[in-house]
C-alpha positions as CSV (number, residue, x, y, z in Angstrom):
1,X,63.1,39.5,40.1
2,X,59.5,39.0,39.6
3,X,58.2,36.2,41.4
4,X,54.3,35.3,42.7
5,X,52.8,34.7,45.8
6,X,55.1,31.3,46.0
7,X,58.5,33.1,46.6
8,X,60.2,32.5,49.5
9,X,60.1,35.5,50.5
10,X,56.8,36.1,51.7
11,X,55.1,37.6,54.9
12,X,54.8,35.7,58.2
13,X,51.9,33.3,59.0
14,X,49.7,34.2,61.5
15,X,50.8,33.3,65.1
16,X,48.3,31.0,66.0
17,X,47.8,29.4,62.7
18,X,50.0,26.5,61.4
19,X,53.3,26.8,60.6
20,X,53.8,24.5,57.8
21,X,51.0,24.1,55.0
22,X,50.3,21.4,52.8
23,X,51.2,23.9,49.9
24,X,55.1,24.8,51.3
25,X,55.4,20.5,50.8
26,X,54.9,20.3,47.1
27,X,57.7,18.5,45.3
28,X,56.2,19.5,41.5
29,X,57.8,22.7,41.6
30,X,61.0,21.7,42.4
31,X,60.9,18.8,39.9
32,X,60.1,21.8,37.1
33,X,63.2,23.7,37.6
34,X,65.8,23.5,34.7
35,X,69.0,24.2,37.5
36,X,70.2,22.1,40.5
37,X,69.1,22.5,43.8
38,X,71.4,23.4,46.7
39,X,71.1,22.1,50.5
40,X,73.9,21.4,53.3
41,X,76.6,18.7,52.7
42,X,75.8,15.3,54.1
43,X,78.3,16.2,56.8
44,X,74.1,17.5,58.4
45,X,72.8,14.3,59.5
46,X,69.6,15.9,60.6
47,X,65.9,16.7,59.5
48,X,65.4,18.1,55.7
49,X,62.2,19.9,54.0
50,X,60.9,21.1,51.5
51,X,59.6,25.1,51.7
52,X,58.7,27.1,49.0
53,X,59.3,27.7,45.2
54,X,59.4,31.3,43.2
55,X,58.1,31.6,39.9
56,X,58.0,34.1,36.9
57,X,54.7,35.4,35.6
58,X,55.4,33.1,32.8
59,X,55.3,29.6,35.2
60,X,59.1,29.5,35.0
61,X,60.8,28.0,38.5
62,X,63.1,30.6,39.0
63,X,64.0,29.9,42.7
64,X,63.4,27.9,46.4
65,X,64.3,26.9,49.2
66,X,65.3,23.7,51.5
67,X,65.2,23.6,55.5
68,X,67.6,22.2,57.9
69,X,67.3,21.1,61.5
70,X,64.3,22.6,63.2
71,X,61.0,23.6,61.7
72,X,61.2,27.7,62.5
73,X,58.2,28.8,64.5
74,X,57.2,31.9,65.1
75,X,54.5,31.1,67.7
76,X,56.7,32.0,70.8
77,X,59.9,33.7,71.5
78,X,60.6,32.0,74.5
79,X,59.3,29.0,76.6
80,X,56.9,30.1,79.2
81,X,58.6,30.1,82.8
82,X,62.1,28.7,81.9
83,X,63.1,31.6,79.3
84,X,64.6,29.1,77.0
85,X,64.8,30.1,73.9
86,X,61.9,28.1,71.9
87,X,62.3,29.1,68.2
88,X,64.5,26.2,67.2
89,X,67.6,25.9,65.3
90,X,67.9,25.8,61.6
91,X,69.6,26.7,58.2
92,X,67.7,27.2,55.2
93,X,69.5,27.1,51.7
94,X,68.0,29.3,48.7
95,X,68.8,28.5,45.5
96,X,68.3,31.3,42.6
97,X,68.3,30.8,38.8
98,X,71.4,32.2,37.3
99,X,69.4,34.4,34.4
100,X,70.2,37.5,32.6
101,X,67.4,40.0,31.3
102,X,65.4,38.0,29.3
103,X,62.1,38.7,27.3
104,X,59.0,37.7,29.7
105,X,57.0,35.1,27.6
106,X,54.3,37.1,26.3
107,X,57.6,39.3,24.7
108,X,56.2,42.3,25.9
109,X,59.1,43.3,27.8
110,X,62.3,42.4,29.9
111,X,62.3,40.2,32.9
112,X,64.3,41.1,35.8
113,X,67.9,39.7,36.3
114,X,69.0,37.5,39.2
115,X,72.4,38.3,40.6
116,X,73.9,37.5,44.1
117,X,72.1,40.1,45.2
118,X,68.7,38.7,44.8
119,X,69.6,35.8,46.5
120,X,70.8,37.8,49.4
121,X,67.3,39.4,49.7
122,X,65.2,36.4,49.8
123,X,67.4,35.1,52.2
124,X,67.7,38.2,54.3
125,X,63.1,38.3,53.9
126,X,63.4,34.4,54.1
127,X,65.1,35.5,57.9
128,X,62.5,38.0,58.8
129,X,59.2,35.9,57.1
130,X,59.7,33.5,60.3
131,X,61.5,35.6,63.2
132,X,60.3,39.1,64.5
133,X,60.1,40.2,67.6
134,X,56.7,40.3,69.8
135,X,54.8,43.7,69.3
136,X,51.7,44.7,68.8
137,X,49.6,43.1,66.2
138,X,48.6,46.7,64.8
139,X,52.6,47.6,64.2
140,X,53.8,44.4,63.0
141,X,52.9,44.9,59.5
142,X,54.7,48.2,59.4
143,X,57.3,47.1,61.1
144,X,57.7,44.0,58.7
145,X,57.6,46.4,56.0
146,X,60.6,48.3,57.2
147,X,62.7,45.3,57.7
148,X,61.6,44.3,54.3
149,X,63.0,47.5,52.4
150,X,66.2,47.3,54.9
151,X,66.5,43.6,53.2
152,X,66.8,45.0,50.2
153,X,68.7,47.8,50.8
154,X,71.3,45.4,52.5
155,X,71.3,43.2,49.3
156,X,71.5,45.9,47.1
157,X,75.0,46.9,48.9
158,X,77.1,43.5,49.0
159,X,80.2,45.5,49.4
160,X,79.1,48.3,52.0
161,X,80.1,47.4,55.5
162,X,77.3,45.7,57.0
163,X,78.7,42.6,55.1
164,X,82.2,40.5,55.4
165,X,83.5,37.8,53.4
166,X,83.3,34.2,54.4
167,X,84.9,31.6,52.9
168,X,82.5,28.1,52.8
169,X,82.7,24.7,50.4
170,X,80.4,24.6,47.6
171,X,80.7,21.0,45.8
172,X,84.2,20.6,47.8
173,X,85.2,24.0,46.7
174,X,86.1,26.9,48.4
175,X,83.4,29.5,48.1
176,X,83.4,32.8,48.4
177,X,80.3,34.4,50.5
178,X,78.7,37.4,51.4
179,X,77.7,37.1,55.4
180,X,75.8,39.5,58.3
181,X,74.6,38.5,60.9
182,X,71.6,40.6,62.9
183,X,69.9,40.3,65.8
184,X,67.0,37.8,63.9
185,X,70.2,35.7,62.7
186,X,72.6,35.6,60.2
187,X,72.3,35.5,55.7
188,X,74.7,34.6,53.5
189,X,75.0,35.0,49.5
190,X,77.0,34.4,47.0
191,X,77.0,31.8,43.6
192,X,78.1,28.3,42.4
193,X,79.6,26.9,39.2
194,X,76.7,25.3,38.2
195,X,75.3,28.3,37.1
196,X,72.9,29.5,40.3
197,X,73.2,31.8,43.1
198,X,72.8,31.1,46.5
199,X,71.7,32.3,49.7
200,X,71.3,30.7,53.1
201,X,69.9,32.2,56.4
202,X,69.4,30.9,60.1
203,X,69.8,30.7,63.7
204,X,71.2,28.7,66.6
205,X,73.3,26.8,63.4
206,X,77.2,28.8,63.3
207,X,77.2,29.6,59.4
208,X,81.1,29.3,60.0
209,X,80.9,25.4,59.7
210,X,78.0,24.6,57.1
211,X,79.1,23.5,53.8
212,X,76.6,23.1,50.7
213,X,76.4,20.3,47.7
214,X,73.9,19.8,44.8
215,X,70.9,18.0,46.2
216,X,71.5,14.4,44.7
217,X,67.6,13.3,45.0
218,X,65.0,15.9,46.0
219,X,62.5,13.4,45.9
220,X,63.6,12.2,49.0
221,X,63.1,15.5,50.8
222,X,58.9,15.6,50.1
């Protein structure tokens, strides 16, 4: 699935820097795509954002991403002196594009297909983009880029047996997912009957109770 530097699945900020920019809170791209967005039920009464949207080389919205609960940082692991665990709690829900091959817009070839695998991978880099564990600065690119190829690997293998099966509402109906879980958290993937795929990730939220609906007003989300 080609995507630019938008995708959700993207490398980590820096630890020091900020961990939301002004770009990841832009409403235009979501308000471009031609498919409904996805995000938990309103049985989540808590905090809802906006991240990031993927794109073709063409313009085309072909995928994003809404947060739940806590911001995820990646600043600390733990709180200093109490060892309480600091990184927050949240579920973010990644909607894909349903799209077969298709000719890229300048017709000089085929586009990438999006399947319930491709959702699986952003949400399993979407996992690793804002948790890894503390190294040194110098291995933590390679190390990112490891656990980016295992992502895909993993995605690339929906019925091998680092997945199971869990069953979650989708638009009241029962849903069949993808699920692992890791030591960074747990992804999910599977697809709707409005034609788009989906994949969720997160940590310190079970995955076991979440349920997901067509956003209703993204608007309200900026």
């Amino acid at each position: 699935m080609e995507t630019t530097s938008g995708a959700v699945a993207q490398a980590p900020a820096a630890e020091d820097g900020p961990q939301v920019s002004s770009a990841r809170r832009s409403i235009d791209g979501y308000l471009r795509a031609p498919f409904p967005w996805y995000g938990l039920d309103e049985a989540f009464t808590g905090r809802r954002w906006l991240m990031q949207v993927g794109t073709a080389a063409d313009g085309a919205v072909e995928h994003g991403s809404i947060g739940h609960g806590d911001e995820p940082s990646v600043r600390n692991e733990y709180v200093a002196g109490d060892g309480q665990d600091a990184r927050g709690k949240f579920t973010v829900v990644v909607t894909v594009a349903a799209n077969p091959d298709r000719r890229s817009a300048d017709g000089t070839g085929l586009l990438e297909a999006t399947s319930v695998s491709s959702a699986a991978w952003l949400a399993g880099v979407g996992l690793l983009s804002c948790t890894w564990p503390q190294m040194d600065h110098s291995l933590r690119d390679d190390w990112l880029e490891q656990q980016t190829e295992t992502a895909w690997v993993l995605a690339d293998d929906l019925a091998g047996e680092d997945w199971s099966t869990l069953s979650l509402p989708v638009d009241g109906v029962p849903t069949s997912f993808h699920y692992r879980e890791s030591e960074f958290g747990w992804v999910l993937a599977g697809s709707t009957e409005q034609g788009v795929h989906l994949g969720a990730y997160g940590r310190g939220m079970s995955a076991y109770g979440l349920a997901f609906s067509v956003v209703q007003d993204i608007a309200a989300y900026a």
